[in-house]
KEKEPA-325617 format. One record per residue (C-alpha): residue number from 1; x, y negated, z. Coordinates in Angstrom, 2 decimals. Each point is the difference from the previous one (the first is absolute). Layout:
# KEKEPA-325617
<k=NUM; px=X; py=Y; pz=Z> .
...
END
This chain:
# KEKEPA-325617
<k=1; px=178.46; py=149.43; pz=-4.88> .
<k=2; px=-1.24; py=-2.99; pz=2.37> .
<k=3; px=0.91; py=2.07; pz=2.91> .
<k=4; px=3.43; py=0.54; pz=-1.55> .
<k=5; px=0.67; py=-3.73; pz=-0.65> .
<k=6; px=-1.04; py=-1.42; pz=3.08> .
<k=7; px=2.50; py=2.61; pz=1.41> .
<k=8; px=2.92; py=-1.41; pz=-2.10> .
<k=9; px=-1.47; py=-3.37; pz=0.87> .
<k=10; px=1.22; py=0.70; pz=3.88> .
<k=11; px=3.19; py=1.38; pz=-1.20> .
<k=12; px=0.93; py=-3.58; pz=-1.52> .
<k=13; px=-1.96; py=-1.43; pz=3.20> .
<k=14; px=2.02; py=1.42; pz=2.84> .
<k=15; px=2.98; py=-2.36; pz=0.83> .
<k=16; px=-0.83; py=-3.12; pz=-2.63> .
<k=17; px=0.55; py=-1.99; pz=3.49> .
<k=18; px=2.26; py=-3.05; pz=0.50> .
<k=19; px=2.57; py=-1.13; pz=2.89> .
<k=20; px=2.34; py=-2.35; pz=-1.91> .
<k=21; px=0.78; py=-3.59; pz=0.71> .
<k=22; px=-1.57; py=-3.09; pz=-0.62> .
<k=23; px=1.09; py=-0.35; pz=-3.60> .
<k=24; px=-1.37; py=-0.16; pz=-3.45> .
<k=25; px=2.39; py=2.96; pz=-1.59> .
<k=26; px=1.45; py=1.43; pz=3.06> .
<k=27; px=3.18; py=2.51; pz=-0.25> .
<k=28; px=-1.15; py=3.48; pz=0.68> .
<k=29; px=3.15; py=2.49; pz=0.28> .
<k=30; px=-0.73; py=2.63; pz=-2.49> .
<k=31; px=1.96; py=3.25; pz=0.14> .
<k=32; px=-3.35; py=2.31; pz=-0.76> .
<k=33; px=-0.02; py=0.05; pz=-3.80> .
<k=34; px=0.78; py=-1.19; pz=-3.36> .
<k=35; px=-0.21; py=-0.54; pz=-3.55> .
<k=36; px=-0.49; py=3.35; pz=-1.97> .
<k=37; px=-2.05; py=2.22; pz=2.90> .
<k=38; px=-2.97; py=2.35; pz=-0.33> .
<k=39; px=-2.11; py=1.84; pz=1.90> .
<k=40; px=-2.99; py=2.28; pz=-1.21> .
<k=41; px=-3.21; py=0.89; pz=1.90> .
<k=42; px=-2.48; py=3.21; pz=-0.38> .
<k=43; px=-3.42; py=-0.97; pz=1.29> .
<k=44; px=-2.11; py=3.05; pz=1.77> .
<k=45; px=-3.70; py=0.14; pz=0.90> .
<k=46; px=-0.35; py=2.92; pz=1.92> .
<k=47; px=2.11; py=2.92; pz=-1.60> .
<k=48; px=0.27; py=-1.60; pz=-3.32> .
<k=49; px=1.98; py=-2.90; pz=-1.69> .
<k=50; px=-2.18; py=-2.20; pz=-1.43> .
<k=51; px=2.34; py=-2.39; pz=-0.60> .
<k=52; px=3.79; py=-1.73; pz=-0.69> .
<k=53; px=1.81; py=-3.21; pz=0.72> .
<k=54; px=3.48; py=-1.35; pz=-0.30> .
<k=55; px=1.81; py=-3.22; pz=1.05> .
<k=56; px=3.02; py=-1.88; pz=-1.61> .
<k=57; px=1.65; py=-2.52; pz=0.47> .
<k=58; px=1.83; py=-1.38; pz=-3.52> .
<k=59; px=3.59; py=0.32; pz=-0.93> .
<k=60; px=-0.05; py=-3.33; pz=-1.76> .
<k=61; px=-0.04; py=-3.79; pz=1.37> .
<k=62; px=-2.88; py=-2.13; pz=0.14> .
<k=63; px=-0.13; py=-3.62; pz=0.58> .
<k=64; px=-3.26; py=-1.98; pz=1.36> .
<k=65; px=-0.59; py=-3.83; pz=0.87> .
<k=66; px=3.83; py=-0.21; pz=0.23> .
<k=67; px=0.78; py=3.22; pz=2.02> .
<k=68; px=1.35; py=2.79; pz=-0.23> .
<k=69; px=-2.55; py=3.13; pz=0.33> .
<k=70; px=-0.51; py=3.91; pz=-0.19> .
<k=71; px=-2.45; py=1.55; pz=-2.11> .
<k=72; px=-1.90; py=2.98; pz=1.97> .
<k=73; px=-3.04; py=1.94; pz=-1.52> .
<k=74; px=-2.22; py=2.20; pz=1.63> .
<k=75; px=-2.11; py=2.56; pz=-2.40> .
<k=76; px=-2.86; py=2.28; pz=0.96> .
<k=77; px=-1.82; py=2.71; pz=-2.25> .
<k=78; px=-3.04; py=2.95; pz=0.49> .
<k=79; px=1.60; py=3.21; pz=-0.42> .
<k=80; px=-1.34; py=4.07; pz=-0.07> .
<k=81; px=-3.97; py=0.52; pz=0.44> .
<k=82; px=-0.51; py=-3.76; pz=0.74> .
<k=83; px=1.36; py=-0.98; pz=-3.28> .
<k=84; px=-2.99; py=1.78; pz=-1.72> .
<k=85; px=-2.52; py=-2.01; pz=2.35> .
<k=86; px=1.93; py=-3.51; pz=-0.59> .
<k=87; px=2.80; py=-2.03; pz=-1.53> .
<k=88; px=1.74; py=-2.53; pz=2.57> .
<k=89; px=3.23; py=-1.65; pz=-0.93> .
<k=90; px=1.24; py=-2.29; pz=1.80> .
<k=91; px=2.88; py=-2.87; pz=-0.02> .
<k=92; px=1.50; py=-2.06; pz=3.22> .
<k=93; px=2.42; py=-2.13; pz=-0.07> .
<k=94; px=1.90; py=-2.99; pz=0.93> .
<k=95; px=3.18; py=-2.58; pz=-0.44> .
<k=96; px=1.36; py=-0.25; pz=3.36> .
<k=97; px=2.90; py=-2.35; pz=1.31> .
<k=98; px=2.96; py=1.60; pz=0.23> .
<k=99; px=1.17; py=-1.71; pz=3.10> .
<k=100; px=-3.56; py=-0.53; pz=2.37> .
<k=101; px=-1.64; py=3.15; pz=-1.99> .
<k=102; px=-2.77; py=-2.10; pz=-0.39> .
<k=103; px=-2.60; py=-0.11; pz=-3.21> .
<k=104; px=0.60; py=-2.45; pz=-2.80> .
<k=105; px=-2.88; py=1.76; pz=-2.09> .
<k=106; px=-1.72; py=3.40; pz=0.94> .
<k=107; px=-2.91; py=2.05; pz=-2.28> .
<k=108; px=-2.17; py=2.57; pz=-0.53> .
<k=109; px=-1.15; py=1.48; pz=-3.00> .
<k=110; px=-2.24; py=2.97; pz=0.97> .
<k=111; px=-1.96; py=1.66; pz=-2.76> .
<k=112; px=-2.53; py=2.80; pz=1.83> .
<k=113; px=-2.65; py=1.32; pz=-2.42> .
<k=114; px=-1.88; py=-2.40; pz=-1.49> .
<k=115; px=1.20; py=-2.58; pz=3.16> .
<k=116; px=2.78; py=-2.55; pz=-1.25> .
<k=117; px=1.86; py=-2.46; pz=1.64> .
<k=118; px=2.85; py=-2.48; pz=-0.80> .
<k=119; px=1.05; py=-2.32; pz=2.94> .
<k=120; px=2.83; py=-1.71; pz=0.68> .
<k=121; px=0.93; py=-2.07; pz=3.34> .
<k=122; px=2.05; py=-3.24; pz=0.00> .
<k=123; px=2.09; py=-0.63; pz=3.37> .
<k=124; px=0.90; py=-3.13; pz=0.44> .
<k=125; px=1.58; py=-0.07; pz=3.72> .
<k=126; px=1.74; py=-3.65; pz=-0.11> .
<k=127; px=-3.74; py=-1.24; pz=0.15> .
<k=128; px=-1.31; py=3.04; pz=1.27> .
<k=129; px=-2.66; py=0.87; pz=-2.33> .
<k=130; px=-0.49; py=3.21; pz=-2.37> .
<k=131; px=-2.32; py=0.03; pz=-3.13> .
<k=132; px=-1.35; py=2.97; pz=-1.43> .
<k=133; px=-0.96; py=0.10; pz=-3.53> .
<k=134; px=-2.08; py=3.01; pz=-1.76> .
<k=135; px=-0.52; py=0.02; pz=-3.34> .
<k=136; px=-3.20; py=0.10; pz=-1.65> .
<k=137; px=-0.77; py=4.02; pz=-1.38> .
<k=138; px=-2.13; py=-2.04; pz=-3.55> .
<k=139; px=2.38; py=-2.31; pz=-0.50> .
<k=140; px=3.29; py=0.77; pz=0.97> .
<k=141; px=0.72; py=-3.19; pz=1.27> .
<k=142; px=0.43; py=-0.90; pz=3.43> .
<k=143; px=-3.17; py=-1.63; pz=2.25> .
<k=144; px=0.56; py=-2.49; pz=2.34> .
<k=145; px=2.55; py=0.53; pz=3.05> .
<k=146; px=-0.80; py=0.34; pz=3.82> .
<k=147; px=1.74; py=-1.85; pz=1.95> .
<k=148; px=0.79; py=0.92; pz=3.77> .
<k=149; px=2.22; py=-1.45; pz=2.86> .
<k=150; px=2.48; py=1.99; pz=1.70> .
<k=151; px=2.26; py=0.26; pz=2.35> .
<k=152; px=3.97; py=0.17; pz=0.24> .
<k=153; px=1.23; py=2.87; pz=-1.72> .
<k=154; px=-3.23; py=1.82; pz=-1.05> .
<k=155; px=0.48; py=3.34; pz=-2.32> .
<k=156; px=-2.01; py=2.32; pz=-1.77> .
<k=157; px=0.26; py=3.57; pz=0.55> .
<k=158; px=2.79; py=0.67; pz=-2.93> .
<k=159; px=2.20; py=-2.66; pz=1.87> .
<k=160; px=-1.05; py=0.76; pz=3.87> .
<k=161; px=0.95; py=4.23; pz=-1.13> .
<k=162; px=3.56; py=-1.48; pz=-1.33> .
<k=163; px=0.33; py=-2.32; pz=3.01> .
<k=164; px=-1.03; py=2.97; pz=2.68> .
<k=165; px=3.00; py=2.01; pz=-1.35> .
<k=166; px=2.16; py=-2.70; pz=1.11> .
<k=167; px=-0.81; py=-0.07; pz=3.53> .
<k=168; px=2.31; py=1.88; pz=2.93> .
<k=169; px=-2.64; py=1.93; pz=2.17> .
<k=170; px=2.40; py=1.57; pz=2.13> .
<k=171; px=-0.76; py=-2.16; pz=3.11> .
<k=172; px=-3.93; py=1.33; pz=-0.09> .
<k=173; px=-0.93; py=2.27; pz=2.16> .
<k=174; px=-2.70; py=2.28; pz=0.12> .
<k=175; px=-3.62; py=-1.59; pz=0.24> .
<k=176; px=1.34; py=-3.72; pz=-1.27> .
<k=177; px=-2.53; py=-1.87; pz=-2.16> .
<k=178; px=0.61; py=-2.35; pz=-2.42> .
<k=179; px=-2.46; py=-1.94; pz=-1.80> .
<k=180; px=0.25; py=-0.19; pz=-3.85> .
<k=181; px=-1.56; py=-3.16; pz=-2.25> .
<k=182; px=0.27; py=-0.69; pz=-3.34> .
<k=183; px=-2.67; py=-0.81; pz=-3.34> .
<k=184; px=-1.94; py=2.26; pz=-2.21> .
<k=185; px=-2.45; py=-1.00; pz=-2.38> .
<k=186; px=-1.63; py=-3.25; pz=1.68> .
<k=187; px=0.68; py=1.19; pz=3.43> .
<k=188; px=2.83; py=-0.24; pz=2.47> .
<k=189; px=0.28; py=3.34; pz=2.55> .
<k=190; px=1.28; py=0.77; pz=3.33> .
<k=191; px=0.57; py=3.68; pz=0.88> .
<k=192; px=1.14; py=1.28; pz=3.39> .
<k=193; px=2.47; py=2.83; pz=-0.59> .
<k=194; px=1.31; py=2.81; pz=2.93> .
<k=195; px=3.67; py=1.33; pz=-0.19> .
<k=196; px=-0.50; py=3.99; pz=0.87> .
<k=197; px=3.89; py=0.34; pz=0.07> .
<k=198; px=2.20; py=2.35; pz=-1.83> .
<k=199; px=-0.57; py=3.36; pz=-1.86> .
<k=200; px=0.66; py=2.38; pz=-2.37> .
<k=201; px=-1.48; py=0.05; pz=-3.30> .
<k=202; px=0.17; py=3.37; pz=-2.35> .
<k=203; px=0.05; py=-1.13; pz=-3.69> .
<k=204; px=0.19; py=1.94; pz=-2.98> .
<k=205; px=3.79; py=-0.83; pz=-0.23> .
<k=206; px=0.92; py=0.23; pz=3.86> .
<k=207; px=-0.88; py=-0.74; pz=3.72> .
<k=208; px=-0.02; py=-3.90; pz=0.34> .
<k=209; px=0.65; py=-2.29; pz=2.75> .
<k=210; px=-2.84; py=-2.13; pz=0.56> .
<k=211; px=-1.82; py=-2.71; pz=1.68> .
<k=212; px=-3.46; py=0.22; pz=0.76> .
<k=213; px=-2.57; py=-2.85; pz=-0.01> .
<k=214; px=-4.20; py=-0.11; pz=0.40> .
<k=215; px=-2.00; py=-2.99; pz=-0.84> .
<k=216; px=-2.67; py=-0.45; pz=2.08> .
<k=217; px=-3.28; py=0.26; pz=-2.31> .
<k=218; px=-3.33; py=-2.02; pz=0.86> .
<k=219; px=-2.92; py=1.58; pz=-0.18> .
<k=220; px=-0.97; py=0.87; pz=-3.88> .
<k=221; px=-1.81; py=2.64; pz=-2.03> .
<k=222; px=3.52; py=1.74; pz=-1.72> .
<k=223; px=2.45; py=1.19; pz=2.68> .
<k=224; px=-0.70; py=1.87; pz=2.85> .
<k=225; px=0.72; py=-2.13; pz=3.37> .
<k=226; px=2.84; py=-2.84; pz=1.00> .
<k=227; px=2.77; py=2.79; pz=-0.34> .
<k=228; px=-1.30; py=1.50; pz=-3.51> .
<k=229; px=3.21; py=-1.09; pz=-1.52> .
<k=230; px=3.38; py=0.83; pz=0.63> .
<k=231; px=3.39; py=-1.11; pz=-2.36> .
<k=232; px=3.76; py=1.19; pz=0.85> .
<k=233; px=2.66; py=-1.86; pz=-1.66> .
<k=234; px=3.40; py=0.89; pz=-0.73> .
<k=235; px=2.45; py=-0.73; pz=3.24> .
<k=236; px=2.77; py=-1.35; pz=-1.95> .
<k=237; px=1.04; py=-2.98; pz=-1.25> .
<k=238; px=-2.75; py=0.47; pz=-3.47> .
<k=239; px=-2.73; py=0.33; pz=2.07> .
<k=240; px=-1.81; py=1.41; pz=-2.66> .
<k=241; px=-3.81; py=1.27; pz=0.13> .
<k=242; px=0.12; py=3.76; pz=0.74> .
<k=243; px=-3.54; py=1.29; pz=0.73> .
<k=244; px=-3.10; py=-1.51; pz=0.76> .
<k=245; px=-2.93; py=2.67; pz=1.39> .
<k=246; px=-3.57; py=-1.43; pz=0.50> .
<k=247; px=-2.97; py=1.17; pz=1.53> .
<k=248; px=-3.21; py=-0.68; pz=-1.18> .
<k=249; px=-3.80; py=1.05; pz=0.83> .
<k=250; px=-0.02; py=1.92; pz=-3.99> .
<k=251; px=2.89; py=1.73; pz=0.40> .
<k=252; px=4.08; py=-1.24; pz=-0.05> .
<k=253; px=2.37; py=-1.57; pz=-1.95> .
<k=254; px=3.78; py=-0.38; pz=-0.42> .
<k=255; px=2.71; py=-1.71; pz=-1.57> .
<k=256; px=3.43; py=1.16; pz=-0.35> .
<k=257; px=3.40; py=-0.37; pz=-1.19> .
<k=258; px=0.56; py=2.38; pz=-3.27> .
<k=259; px=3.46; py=-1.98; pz=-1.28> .
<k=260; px=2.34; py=-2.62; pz=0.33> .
<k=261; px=2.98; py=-1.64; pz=-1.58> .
<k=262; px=2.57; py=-2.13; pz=0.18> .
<k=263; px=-0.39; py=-1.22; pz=3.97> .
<k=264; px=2.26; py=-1.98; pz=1.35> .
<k=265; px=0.67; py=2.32; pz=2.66> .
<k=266; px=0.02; py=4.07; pz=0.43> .
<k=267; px=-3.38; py=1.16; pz=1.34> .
<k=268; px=0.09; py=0.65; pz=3.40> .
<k=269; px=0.01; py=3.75; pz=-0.05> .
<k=270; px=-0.74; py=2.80; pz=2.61> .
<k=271; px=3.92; py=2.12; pz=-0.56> .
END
């Protein structure tokens, strides 16, 4: 199930870059999604589903340091043969700024066999600074806070996936790179990324127009080469994950689109 998370991990990772102006809560235009959507994952090793996922983003209104936010929550869990092996269930999420789609408060409660975690992270981006508190698994109570500088308009990955959805790709041509940065854990990431161009994807509920992206991988011991992983997203105005396919030196993995509900816009179908 590590191989599978780290996977989802670079689904959240792929466009959680930033262009906007010199401001504390810049305006982004967002015509990509809204309150009430879903979207549900199955998760394949090989030939079998060994896991599920789903995303939402709250019908209700939520209100943090004085502004206005959405609520979105990202859920993973084992399922099939791998649930007999091992229990994971896991629990992103974030408040994020309605206006700059930036991260008032983000977490992660990730429960994976006898492994437990509670963390939340703190953004503070007037004096950019974010501090991530865990809480203690014997007393429930929360240990100290770290404490890290940042830079103008840093995200996590639940904000930088909400943000990417936002952006208008239709100037990029075919082997652009853009560079993605944002903080996980204690550490703040840049990832090169290669638009492939457009394509057709075949889903379980139609042929989807697509556009296809590669992150180019260092050297590690899970995927298979700097082109091991390749993510198509939906060429409309959602811009929704549709597929992820990875290649790794054990065998392959996927991710892919099983549902979806209440988009802002029609999916981008193949008639």
């Amino acid at each position: 199930m590590f191989k599978i998370r780290i996977l989802l991990l670079y689904a959240i990772l792929l466009f959680g870059f930033t262009t906007e102006k010199e401001e504390i809560y810049p305006t982004v235009k967002n015509d990509s999604f809204k309150r009430g959507e879903f979207i549900k994952y199955k998760l394949t090793y090989g030939i079998f589903n060994v896991g599920r996922g789903h995303a939402v983003i709250s019908d209700k209104y939520y209100s943090l340091n004085g502004r206005s936010c959405f609520k979105l929550d990202a859920y993973g869990t084992t399922a099939g043969m791998l649930s007999w092996v091992t229990n994971v269930d896991d629990h992103w999420g974030a408040y994020i700024d309605t206006i700059s789609i930036l991260p008032e408060v983000s977490y992660r409660i990730i429960r994976e066999g006898n492994y437990k975690l509670d963390e939340y992270t703190y953004f503070d981006h007037e004096n950019k600074r974010v501090a991530v508190k865990v809480i203690d698994k014997n007393t429930g109570k929360f240990k100290e806070p770290k404490e890290y500088e940042t830079t103008l308009h840093t995200r996590d990955m639940v904000a930088g996936f909400l943000y990417m959805r936002t952006l208008d790709f239709t100037n990029m041509q075919k082997g652009d790179t853009v560079v993605i940065k944002g903080f996980f854990e204690d550490t703040f990431y840049k990832q090169a990324i290669v638009y492939y161009g457009k394509d057709v994807v075949k889903m379980k509920f139609g042929k989807v127009r697509a556009l296809k992206f590669k992150p180019v991988m260092p050297d590690n011991k899970l995927f298979d080469g700097e082109n091991s992983i390749t993510a198509w997203f939906s060429d409309d105005r959602n811009r929704i994950p549709l597929k992820i396919d990875a290649e790794m030196f054990i065998g392959s993995a996927g991710v892919e689109l099983t549902d979806y509900g209440k988009l802002k816009h029609p999916l981008n179908l193949v008639k």
